[in-house]
C-alpha positions in Angstrom: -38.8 -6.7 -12.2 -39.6 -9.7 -10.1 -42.6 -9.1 -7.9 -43.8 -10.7 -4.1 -47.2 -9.9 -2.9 -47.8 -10.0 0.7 -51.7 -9.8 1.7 -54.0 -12.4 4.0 -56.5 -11.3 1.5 -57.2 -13.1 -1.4 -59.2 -10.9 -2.9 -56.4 -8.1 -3.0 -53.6 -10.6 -4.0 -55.7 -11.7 -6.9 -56.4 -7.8 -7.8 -52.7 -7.4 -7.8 -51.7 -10.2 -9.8 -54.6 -9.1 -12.3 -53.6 -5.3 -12.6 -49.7 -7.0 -12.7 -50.6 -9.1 -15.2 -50.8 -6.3 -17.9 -47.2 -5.5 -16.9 -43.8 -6.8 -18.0 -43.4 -7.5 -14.7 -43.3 -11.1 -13.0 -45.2 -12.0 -9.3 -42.6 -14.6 -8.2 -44.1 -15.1 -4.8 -47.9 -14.9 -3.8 -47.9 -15.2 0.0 -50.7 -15.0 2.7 -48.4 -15.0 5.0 -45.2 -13.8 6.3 -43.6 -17.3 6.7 -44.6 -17.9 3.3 -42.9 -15.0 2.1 -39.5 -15.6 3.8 -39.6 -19.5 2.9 -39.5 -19.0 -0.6 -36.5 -15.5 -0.3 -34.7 -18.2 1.9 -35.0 -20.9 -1.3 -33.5 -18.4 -3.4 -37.4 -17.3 -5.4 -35.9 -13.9 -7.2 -37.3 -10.5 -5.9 -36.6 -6.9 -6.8 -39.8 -5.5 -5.3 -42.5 -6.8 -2.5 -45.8 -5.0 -2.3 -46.8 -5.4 1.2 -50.2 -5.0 3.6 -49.5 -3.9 7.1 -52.4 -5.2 9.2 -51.6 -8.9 8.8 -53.3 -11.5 10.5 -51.1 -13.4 13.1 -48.1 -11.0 11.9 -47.1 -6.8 12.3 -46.5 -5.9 8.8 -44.3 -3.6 10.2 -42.3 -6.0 11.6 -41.8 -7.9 8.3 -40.3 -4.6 6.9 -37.5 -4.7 9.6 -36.3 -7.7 8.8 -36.9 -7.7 5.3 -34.2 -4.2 5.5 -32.5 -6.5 7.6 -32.0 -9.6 5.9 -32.4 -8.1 1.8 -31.6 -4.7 1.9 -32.1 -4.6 -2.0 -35.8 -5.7 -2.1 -37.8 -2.7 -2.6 -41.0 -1.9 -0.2 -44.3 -0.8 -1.1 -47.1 -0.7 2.0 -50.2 -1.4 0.0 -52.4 -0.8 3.2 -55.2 0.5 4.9 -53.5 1.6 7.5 -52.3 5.1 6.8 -51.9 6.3 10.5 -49.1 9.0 11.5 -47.3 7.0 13.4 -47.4 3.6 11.4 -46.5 6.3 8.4 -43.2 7.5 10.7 -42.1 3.9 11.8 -42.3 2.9 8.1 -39.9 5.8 7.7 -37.9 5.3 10.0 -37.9 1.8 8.3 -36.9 3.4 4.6 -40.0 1.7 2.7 -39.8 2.7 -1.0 -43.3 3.8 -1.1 -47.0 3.6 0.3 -50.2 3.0 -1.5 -53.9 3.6 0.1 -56.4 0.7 -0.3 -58.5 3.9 -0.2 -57.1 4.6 -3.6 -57.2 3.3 -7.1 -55.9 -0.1 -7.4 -54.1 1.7 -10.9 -52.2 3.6 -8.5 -50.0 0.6 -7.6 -48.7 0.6 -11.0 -47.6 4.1 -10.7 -45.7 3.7 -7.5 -44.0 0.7 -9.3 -42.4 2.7 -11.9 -41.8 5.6 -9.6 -39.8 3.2 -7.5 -38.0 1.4 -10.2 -37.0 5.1 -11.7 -35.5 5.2 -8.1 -38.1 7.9 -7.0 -40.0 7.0 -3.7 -43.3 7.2 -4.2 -46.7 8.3 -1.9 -50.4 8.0 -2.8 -51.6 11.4 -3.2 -53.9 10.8 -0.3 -50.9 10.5 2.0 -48.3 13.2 0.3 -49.2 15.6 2.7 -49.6 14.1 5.5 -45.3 12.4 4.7 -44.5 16.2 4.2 -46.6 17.3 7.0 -44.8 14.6 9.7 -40.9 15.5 7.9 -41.9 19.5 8.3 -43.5 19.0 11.8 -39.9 16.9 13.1 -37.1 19.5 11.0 -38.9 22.7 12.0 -37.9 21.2 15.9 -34.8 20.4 14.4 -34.5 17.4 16.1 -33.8 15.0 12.9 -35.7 12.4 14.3 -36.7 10.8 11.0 -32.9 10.6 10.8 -30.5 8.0 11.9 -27.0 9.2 13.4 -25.2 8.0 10.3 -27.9 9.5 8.2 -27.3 12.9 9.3 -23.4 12.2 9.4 -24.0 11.3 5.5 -26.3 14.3 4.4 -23.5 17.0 6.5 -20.9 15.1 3.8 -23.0 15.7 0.8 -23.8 19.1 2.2 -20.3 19.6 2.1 -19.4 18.5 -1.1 -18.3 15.1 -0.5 -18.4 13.1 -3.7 -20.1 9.5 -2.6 -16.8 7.6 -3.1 -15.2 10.2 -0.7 -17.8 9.8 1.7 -17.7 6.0 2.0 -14.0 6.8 2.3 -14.5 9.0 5.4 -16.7 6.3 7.0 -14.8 3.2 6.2 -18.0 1.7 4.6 -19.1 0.8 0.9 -19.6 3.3 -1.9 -23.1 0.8 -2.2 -24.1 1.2 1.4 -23.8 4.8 1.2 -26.1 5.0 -2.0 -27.9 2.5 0.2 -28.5 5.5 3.3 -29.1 8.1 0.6 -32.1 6.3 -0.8 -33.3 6.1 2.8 -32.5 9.3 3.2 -34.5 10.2 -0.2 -37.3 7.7 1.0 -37.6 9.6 4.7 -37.5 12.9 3.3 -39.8 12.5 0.2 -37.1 14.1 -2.1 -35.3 12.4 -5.6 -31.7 13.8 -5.9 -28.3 14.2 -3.5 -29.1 18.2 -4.8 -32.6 18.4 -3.3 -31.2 16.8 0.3 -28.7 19.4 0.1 -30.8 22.2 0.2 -33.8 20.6 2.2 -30.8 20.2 5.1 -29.8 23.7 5.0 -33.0 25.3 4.4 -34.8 23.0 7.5 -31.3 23.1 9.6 -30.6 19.8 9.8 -26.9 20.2 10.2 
């Protein structure tokens, strides 16, 4: 995969690039900045994957997330961050990153989430797995679905009732691709791997 890095630290972004380095993977853009970053996916720089810090100077990493769903909904997201609060970790959700790494952690455990993602598998630091299982659990048991989005929940009752995904893009009027697109959100938000698993996480946590 093509790789951007994201960090007003040059220290980490060199890290990175060094661990990277040992990969068959490719850092296409190396940005201190957000403006940085979206000048070069504007010129066309290839990216499969960013690896982005949150606490940005100047700029809310959180914010470059949104529009980075926004504006290339197929570039993956990894937080590579410090900042492993519960609610930054439940507006990243909300978001649909792809995975979350603690600077706390082994720098090695980037490579991990890297292949866990590009298997299609989000993918926590084990530092934060319970907490992401913790905040799902904690909003389900209320049932009120709020990691959900309305056409989230609409998709997962579909699946739950045995909608193939052509048929459910069918019933919405949408892509077969955007609804693989809210499943992996759905996967991301839920910490689970498979249409199988979200079908019985909704009906054992009543969901639908």
């Amino acid at each position: 995969m093509t790789l951007a890095i994201l960090d007003d630290h040059d220290l980490i972004r060199l890290g990175l690039r060094s661990i990277l380095a040992e990969t068959p993977h490719t850092v296409s853009i190396d940005a201190a900045n957000a403006d940085a970053l979206f000048e070069q996916l504007q010129n066309g720089t290839p990216c499969d994957l960013i690896l982005l810090d949150i606490l940005l100077s100047g700029t809310n990493g959180i914010e470059v997330a949104q529009r980075l769903r926004a504006e290339y909904p197929d570039i993956k997201i990894i937080v590579v961050s410090m900042e492993t609060k519960e609610y930054t970790l439940i507006q990243l959700m909300h978001i649909g990153i792809d995975g979350f790494v603690s600077k706390n952690g082994p720098m090695e455990e980037v490579l991990a989430a890297i292949k866990s993602v590009e298997e299609g598998v989000p993918y926590y630091g084990r530092d934060l797995a319970v907490l992401v299982r913790d905040i799902v659990d904690a909003h389900l048991d209320k049932k009120s679905s709020a990691l959900l989005t309305k056409r989230e929940l609409e998709i997962v009752e579909a699946c739950c009732n045995g909608l193939t995904g052509q048929q459910v893009a069918d019933k919405f009027h949408i892509s077969l691709r955007a609804v693989n697109s809210h499943k992996t959100n759905i996967f991301n938000k839920l910490g689970l791997s498979s249409s199988v698993e979200m079908v019985r996480f909704a009906l054992e946590h009543g969901i639908i």
